[in-house]
Steps between C-alpha positions, in 0.01 A plus 500: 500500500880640525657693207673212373225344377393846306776412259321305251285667214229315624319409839284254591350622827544192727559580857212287561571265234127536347537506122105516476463812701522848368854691505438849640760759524465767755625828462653691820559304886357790691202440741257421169805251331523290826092468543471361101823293531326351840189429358552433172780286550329232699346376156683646213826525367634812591796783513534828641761735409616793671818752398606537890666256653236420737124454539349826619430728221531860631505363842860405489679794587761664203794687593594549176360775251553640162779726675707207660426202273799319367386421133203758442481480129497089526217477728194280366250643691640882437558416118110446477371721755721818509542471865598224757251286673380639761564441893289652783672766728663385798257507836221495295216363660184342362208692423269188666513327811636122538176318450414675147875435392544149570411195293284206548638258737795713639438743767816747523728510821409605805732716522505698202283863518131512444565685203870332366809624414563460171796235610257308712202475247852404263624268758112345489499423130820301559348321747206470275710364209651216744202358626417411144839480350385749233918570440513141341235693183715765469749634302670817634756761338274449176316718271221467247560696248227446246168275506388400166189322345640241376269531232599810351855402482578564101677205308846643531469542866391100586826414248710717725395210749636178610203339613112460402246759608245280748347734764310820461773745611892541398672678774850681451700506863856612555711585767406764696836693541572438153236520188736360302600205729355150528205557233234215486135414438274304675142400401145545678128399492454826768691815566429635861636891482566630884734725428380771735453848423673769715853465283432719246409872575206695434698860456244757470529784197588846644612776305872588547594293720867478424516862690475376798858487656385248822520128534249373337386177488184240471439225855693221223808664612408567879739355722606615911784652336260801430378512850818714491499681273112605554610650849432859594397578100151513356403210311187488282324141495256551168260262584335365771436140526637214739850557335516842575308474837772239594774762457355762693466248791855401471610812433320741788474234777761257441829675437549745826737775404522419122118617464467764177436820588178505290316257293247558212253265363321583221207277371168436381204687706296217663852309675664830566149636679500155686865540604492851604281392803718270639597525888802274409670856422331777658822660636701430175162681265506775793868586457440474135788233536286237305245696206205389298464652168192331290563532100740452264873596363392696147921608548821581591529873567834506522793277672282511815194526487185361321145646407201345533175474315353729764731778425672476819878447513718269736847656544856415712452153352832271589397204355203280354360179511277386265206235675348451164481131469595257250419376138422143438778354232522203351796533175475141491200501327550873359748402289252260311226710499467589139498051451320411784260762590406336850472808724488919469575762705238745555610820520861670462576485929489131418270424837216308311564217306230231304310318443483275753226316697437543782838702516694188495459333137589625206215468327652435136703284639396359790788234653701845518402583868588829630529476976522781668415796315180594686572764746267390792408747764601250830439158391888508331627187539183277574406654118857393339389112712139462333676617164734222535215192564282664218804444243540138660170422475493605137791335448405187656185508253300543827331782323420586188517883370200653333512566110722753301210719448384441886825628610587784248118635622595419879799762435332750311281521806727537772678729292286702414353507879860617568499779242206672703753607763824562278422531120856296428368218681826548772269384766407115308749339729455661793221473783369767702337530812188686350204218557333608183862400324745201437585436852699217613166320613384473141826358366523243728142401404538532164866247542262251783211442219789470207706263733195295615647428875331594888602870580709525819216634742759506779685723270263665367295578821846662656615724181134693535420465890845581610792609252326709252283735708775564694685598239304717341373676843813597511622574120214717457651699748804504323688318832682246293794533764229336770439182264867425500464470907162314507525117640234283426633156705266535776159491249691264215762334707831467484540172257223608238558329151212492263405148474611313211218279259281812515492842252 
């Protein structure tokens, strides 16, 4: 659907010309956006929105940053968010080889790295959106800037309308490089959010930290440009996960000359032990070029240097980079929250959000379906796939979700399972590799028996034969550089798609 037909106050969704399916609106046309708009599409009436001008989410590259943009203050998505939406790093490349990143039916090229650049696995979603001419379902350069219960709408606020109220939701989009520009509503049965979550920053709280006279910034703002500027300083990484692993590969054994002259990462015990062992580094940890430090920042000592809980300091500090991940946002909903009441954050770092079932529907209301917010170990975009046919299939009235009070108890469960390794529940949407845990085996049977399809033995049989115990062989042994170089065509082969019609 192109923008002209956004102009009217109100939208039938007819791209397939079915008035007696349901109109679902999908938030986002990242990886999670084009897998609903592809499945859902094929029997529903349905649109997906997205405030870049192309599908890709935080695949499509950004040049453009709060610093350079043209018409900051105008921005939709930086009105609601407080920053821009966010772009991966240039060179990045994919934390999981080619046949855990691909989708049903679509093996990726030949050509393209084991483990993608992030313009190949980009390049792969466009080829991905062709083959089932998802572009014709979307509308691009648009932003949703409130989702309403159409319900709740007071008296005054249906009169401010020129049509009648007829589907569950009342959506608010605008242009996305204006706020005030091209305002409209259209209606839905379903609302579909996958919006992502690595825009929004997860800034840790450390005491004085406006001493500190360095560049600092959080991996939002990472760009080659600092590659530069990181050169023959010492740069503190605080944190260790794949974000910050990724820079200390690029930085130490990509870059030749323009290597820092020391790097310090400083994060929690059980990674930082694991890392410390690597023989991906054992000349950088010998010359103290690249150093482990297991803890955390209690503050800023003065304009260079930082103390940590242990009582030890970390001085000659040129700059910092904060690898603290992300909070999930969703002001479209926010800014109803008082009238709608649909979801709630769970603690003030904003990483654990509810209830939901089966971390996808919102339980009190549950045609509000929330894609991609479970932060699998491996299994990343296989996960985001399954979510996808579970919403079609409820959808499609294939399946039927259990009761209010079934799902509200299904919650407090998991929950509360999650609160026995993080007391504010931070680790609900996340899996681990612990077997007594959520690991990424148990979600995807808990999403097989909810979506009532044949599991993907194929699949299945190479993820834990193959992929995953190679991974963590060498994880454990904190060589995250090795996985990057591991190539798996030989024992998968070289045009492996999962095979569509199964889970």
């Amino acid at each position: 659907m192109n923008r002209h037909n956004l102009q009217h106050s109100e939208i039938n969704y007819v791209n397939n010309q079915n008035l007696y399916k349901s109109s679902v609106l999908i938030i986002g046309a990242g990886p999670c956006g084009i897998l609903s708009t592809k499945y859902i599409s094929q029997n529903n009436n349905v649109l997906c929105v997205d405030g870049k001008n192309d599908i890709g989410g935080l695949w499509k590259f950004e040049e453009i940053n709060e610093n350079n943009h043209p018409n900051l203050q105008a921005d939709a998505f930086f009105n609601s968010y407080g920053v821009l939406q966010s772009s991966l790093y240039e060179d990045l490349q994919t934390n999981d080889c080619k046949s855990m990143m691909c989708f049903k039916g679509l093996p990726p090229n030949r050509k393209y790295q084991e483990f993608m650049y992030s313009d190949q696995f980009f390049s792969y979603l466009q080829q991905y959106s062709q083959k089932f001419n998802l572009k014709n379902y979307m509308a691009l350069n648009t932003f949703v800037l409130s989702v309403r219960l159409s319900k709740n709408l007071t008296q005054d606020e249906k009169l401010q309308l020129s049509f009648n109220l007829t589907k569950r939701f009342l959506i608010k989009l605008v242009d996305s490089t204006d706020y005030n520009s091209m305002i409209r509503f259209v209606q839905a049965d379903s609302v579909i959010v996958c919006n992502g979550h690595y825009s929004v920053p997860n800034y840790p709280n450390i005491e004085n930290e406006q001493i500190f006279n360095g560049d600092l910034i959080h991996m939002h703002y990472f760009r080659k440009n600092k590659i530069e500027k990181y050169a023959n300083r010492h740069l503190v990484i605080y944190g260790c996960g794949p974000s910050s692993q990724d820079v200390v590969l690029i930085l130490l054994k990509r870059q030749g000359h323009m290597k820092p002259s020391k790097i310090t990462v400083i994060g929690q015990n059980n990674q930082i032990k694991a890392q410390s062992k690597s023989s991906c580094y054992t000349e950088e940890m010998a010359t103290e070029r690249l150093v482990y430090k297991a803890g955390y920042i209690q503050k800023f000592n003065s304009p260079n240097s930082v103390l940590l809980d242990n009582g030890e300091t970390v001085e000659n500090i040129d700059n910092i980079l904060y690898a603290t991940g992300y909070q999930y946002s969703f002001p479209f909903l926010e800014c109803n929250q008082q009238r709608d009441n649909i979801i709630e954050f769970y603690n003030e770092r904003k990483n654990s959000f509810g209830p939901l079932y089966r971390r996808m529907f919102a339980v009190r209301e549950p045609s509000l379906i929330f894609l991609g917010c479970v932060s699998t170990v491996f299994q990343l975009q296989s996960c985001l796939e399954r979510q996808a046919i579970v919403a079609q299939r409820y959808i499609d009235n294939f399946i039927k979700l259990p009761s209010f009070t079934e799902m509200q108890e299904s919650f407090k469960s998991d929950y509360e399972e999650a609160c026995k390794t993080s007391q504010d529940g931070k680790n609900y949407l996340k899996t681990t590799t612990e077997e007594t845990g959520f690991t990424d085996f148990k979600y995807t049977q808990q999403l097989q028996s909810l979506a009532q399809l044949p599991l993907d033995e194929d699949f299945e049989k190479i993820y834990k034969e193959i992929v995953y115990p190679t991974y963590i062989s060498l994880l454990s042994n904190g060589n995250y550089a090795k996985v990057k170089d591991l190539n798996f065509e030989q024992c998968i082969g070289a045009d492996y798609a999962p095979e569509e019609g199964k889970f």
